[in-house]
N, C-alpha and C positions, 0 to 999 in steps of 0.2 A: 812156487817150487813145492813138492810132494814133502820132500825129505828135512823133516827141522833142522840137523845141522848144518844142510845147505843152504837153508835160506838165513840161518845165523852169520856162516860165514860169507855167504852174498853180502849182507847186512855189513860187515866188518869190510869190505870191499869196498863198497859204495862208502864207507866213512872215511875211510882211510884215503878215499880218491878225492877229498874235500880240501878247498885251500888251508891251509893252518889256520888264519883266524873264523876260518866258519866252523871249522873242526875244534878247536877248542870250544869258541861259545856253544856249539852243541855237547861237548862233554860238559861243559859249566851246567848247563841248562838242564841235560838229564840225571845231573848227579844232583842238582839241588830237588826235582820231580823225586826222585829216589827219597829225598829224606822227606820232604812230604807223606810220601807211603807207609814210609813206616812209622808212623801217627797217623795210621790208618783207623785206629780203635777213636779215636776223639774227632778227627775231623772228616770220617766216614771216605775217603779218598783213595779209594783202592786201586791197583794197577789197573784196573777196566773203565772205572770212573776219569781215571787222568788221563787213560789213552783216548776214551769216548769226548775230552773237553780240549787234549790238546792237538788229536790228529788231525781234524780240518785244517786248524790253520798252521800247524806246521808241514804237513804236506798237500796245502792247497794246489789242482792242478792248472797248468799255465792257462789253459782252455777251460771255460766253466761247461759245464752241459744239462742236461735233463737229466742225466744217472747222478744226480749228484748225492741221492739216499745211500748208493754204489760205490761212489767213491769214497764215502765216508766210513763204512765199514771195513775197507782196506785198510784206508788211512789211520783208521783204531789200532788194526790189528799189527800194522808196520809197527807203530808205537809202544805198544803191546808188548811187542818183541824185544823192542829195543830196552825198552826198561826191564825186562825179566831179566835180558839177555848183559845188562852194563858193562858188567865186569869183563865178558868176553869181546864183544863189541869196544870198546874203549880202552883195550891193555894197552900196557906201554908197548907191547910188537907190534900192538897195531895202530902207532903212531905215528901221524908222517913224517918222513925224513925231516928233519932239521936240526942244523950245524949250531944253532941259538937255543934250541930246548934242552932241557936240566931235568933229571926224572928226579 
């Protein structure tokens, strides 16, 4: 998508359409990437670094191919996003419904 805040909220989209517990452990997992970053100064770990080490294999795709240099710089920049992006990508609106969660 052209437009940043479309692909943020596409972004919020696709999370929110995640079963509950894949959606939490992704919130878990990018909030704790988050604090990583910022002890970026000691452990050189910057948003570009952790998106360049964690986007393969978090968005590996189901089919391997020869574009895989391709897919891998998407896959940065999905992740890229998602951690600039936390706080809006992971609000509490944009939670999925459940009658059991406690904010």
């Amino acid at each position: 998508l052209p437009d940043h805040s479309q692909r943020v909220s596409y972004m919020k989209d696709l999370v929110r359409s995640l079963p509950l517990p894949n959606y939490d452990t992704m919130k878990l997992l990018f909030k704790h990437l988050r604090r990583v970053i910022e002890h970026k100064e000691s452990n050189r770990m910057s948003v570009q670094s952790v998106a360049i080490v964690f986007g393969p294999t978090l968005l590996r795709p189901q089919i391997e191919s020869a574009n895989m240099t391709v897919h891998m710089v998407f896959q940065s920049q999905i992740v890229e996003l998602m951690l600039n992006k936390f706080k809006d990508i992971f609000s509490i609106e944009g939670a999925p419904p459940s009658p059991s969660r406690t904010f």
